[in-house]
C-alpha positions in Angstrom: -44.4 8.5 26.5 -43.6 11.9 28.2 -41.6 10.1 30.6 -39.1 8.4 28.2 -38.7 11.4 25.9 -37.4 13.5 29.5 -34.9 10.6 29.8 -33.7 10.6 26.5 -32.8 14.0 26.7 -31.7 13.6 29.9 -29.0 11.4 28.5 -28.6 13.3 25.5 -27.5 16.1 27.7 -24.9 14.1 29.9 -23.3 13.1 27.0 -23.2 16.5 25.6 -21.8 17.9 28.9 -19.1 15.0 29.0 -18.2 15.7 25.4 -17.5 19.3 26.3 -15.7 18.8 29.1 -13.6 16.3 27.4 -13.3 19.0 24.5 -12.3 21.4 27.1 -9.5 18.9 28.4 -7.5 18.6 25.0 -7.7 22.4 24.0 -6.1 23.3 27.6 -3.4 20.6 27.1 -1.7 23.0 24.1 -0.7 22.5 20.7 2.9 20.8 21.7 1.0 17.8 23.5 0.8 15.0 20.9 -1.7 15.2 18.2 -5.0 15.6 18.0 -7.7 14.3 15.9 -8.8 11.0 13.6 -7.5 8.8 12.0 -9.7 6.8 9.1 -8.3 3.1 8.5 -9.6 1.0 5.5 -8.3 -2.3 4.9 -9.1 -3.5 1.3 -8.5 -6.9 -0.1 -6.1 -7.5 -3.2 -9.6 -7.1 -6.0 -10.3 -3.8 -3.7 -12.9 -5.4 -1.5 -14.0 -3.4 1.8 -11.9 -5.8 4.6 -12.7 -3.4 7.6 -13.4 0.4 8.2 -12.4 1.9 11.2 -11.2 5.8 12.8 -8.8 6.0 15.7 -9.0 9.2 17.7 -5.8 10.4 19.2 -5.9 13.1 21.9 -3.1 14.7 24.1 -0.7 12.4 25.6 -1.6 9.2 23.5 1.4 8.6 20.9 1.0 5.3 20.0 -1.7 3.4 18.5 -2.0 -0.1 16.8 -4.9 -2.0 14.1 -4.1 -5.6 13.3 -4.1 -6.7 9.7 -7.7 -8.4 9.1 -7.9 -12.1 7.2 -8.0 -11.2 3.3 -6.7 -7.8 3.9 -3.7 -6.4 1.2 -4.0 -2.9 2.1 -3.9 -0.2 4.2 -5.4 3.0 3.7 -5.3 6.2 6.2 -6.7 9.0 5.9 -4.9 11.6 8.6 -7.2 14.1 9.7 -4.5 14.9 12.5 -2.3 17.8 13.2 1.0 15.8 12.9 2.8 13.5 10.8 2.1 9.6 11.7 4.7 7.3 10.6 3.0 3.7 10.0 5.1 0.5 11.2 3.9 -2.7 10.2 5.1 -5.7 11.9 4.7 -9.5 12.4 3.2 -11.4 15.4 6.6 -12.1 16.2 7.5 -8.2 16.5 10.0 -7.9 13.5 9.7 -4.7 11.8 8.1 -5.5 7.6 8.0 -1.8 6.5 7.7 1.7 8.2 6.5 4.9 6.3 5.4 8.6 7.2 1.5 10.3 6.3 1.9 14.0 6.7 -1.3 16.0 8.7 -4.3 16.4 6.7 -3.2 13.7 3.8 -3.9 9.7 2.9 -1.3 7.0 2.2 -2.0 3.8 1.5 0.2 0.5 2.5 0.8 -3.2 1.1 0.2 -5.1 4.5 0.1 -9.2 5.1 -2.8 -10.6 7.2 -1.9 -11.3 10.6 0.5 -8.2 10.9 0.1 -5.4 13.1 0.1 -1.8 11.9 1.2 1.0 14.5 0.4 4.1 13.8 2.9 6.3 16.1 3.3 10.3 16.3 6.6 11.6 17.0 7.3 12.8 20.5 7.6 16.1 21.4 
């Protein structure tokens, strides 16, 4: 028993260290880098069902990331808990552009989506 409970905190420990030192990346990379911080995602269906619940993380030097439209899904909620403005582009498997919109830092939109699409969720460059 002794000998498990040293390894878990072994482990404990190395990821504590590894989330510091990735902490310690994105501060030194400076405020102008792109932003930093998560992103909740909640796709409902059209009587407000739960589809999928998700967070993105964006760090320094990431500007671009994309959630497909789940089966059943109408909506698309974010929640931006970054330091920048996102602007949300849906578009369909074949790449046409449906609808684009804006979230400013620290607020929520939400978004009528089609199944099948793809959202990307893009900061703007610096």
């Amino acid at each position: 028993m002794g000998t498990s409970t040293g390894r878990r905190r072994t482990a404990v420990g190395a990821v504590l260290a590894l989330l510091a030192g990735l902490g310690a990346v994105a501060a030194s990379a400076g405020p102008a880098a792109a932003a930093t911080g998560d992103v909740l995602i909640i796709q409902k269906g059209s009587t407000g069902n739960l589809v999928t619940l998700q967070t993105f993380l964006f760090v320094p030097g990431i500007t671009e990331q994309g959630d497909g439209v789940q089966a059943g899904a109408t909506q698309f909620a974010v929640t931006n808990l970054t330091n920048r403005t996102l602007t949300l582009t849906e578009k369909t498997p074949a790449g046409a552009v449906v609808h684009s919109d804006t979230v400013a830092a620290g607020k929520s939109g939400t978004f009528a989506v089609t199944g099948g699409d793809t959202v990307a969720l893009t900061v703007p460059a610096d």
